[in-house]
C-alpha positions as CSV (number, residue, x, y, z in Angstrom):
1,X,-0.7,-20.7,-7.7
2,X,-3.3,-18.8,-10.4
3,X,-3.0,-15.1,-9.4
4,X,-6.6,-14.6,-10.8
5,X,-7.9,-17.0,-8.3
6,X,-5.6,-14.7,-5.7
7,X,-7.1,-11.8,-6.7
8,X,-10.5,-13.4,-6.8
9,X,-10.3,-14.7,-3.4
10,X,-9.0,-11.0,-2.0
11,X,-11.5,-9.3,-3.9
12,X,-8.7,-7.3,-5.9
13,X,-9.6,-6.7,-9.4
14,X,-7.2,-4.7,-11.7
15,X,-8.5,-1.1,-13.5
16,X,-8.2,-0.2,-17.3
17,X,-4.8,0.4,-18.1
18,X,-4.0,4.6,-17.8
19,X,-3.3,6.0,-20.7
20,X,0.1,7.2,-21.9
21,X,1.1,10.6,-21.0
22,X,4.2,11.2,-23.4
23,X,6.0,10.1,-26.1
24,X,7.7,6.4,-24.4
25,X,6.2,2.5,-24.2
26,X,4.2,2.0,-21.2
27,X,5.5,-1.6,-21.1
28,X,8.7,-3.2,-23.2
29,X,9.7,-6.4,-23.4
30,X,13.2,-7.4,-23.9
31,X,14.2,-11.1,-24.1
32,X,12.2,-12.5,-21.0
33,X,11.7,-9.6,-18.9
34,X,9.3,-6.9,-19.1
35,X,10.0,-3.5,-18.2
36,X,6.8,-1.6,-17.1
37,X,7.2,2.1,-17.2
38,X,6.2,4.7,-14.7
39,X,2.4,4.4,-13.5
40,X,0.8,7.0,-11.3
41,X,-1.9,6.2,-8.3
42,X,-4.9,7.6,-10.0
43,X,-7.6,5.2,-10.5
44,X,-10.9,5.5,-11.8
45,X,-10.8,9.2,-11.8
46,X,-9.7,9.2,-8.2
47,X,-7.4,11.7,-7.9
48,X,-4.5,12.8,-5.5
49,X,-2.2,15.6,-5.9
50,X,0.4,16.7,-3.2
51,X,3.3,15.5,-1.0
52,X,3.4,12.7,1.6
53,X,4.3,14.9,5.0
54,X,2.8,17.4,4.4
55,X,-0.6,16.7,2.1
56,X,-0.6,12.8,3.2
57,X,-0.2,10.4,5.7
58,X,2.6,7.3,5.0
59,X,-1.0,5.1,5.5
60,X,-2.4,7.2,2.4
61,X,0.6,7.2,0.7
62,X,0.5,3.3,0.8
63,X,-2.8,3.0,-0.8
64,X,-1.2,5.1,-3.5
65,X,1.3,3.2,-3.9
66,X,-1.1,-0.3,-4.0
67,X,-3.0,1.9,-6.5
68,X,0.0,2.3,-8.4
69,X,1.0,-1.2,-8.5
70,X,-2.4,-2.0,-9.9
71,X,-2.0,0.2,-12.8
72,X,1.4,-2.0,-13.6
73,X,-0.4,-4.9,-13.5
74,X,-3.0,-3.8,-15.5
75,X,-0.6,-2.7,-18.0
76,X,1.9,-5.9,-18.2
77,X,-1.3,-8.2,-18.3
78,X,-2.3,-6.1,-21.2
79,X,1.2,-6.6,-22.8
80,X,1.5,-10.1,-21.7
81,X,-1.8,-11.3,-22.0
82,X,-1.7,-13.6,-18.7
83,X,0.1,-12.8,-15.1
84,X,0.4,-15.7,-14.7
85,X,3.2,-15.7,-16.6
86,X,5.1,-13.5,-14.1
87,X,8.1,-16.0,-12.8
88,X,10.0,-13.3,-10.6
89,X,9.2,-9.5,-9.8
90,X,12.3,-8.4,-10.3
91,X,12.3,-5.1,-9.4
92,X,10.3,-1.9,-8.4
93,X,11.2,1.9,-8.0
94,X,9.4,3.6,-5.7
95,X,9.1,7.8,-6.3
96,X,7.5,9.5,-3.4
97,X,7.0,13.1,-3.5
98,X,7.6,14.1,-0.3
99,X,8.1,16.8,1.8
100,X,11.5,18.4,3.1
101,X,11.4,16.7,6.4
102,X,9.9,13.2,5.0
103,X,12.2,10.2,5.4
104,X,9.6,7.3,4.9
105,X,9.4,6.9,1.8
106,X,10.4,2.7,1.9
107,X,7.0,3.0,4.3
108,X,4.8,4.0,1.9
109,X,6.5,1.7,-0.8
110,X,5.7,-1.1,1.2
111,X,1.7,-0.6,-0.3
112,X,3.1,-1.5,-3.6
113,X,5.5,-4.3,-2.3
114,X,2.9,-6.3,-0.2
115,X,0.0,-6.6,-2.9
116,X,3.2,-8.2,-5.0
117,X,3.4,-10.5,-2.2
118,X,0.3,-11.3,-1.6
119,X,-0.7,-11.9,-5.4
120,X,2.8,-14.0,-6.3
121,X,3.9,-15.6,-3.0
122,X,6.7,-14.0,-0.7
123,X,9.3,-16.1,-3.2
124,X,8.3,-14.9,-6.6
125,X,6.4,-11.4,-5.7
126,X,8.8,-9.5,-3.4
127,X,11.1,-7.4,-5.4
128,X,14.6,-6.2,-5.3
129,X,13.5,-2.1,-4.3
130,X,14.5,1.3,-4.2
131,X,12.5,4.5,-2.6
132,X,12.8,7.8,-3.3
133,X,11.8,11.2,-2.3
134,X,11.3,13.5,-4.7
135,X,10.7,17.3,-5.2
136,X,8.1,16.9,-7.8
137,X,6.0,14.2,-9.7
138,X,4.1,14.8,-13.0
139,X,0.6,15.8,-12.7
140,X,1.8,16.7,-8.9
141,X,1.3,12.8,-8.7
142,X,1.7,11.8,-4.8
143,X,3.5,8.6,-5.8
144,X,4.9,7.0,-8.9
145,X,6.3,3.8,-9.8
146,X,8.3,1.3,-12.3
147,X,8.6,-2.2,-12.4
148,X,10.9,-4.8,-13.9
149,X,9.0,-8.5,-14.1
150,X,10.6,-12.0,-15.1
151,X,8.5,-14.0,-17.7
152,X,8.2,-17.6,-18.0
């Protein structure tokens, strides 16, 4: 299966990579596995600033989180020149900040989780996950998110 025909046929289409915001790699490769480093939902200037609960609904915060996931993507293929060469997600960590009484955040991590699956296949696109609330994100960033992939 290409994943550009995938994204072609679901009219996805990835955005510009985000720029760094600190003194790390965005994306490091080690051996066979690339380890794509913390990428906020903010899109083509669209921005969001808040907590799910209380500023955001778990349906918003999964369109951050599918936001998010884009920005990875658009910052491995940039590293790895073809995602097609992604054999396995491996794994994704999923910071939502959230209000005191929030509990949902494997909800809204779920945005990030399906477009995975529906761009790789259920077999090599749905990772190994974690979800957590948090007090605070940079940029008071609604959702934030890490990803390890496997390459061929």
């Amino acid at each position: 299966m290409d994943v550009y025909e995938v994204m072609k046929q679901k009219n996805i289409t990835l955005p510009e990579p985000p720029p760094k915001g600190g003194v790390y790699a965005p994306c490091r490769i080690a051996g066979n596995m690339a380890y794509v480093s913390g990428c906020g939902c903010v899109i083509d200037g669209c921005q969001a600033a808040g907590k799910l609960g209380k500023d955001y609904t778990v349906e918003q915060g999964q369109a951050f989180a599918h936001n998010c996931m884009l920005n990875i993507l658009a910052v491995l293929q940039r590293e790895i020149g073809d995602l097609n060469r992604v054999k396995s997600v491996v794994k994704v960590l999923a910071f939502v900040a959230s209000a005191d009484d929030f509990y949902q955040q494997p909800q809204v991590a779920n945005g990030a989780s399906g477009l995975l699956g529906e761009l790789f296949g259920q077999e090599t696109g749905i990772p190994a996950r974690s979800a957590i609330g948090v007090n605070a994100l940079p940029g008071n960033l609604p959702v934030e998110i890490e990803a390890i992939f496997e390459l061929k």
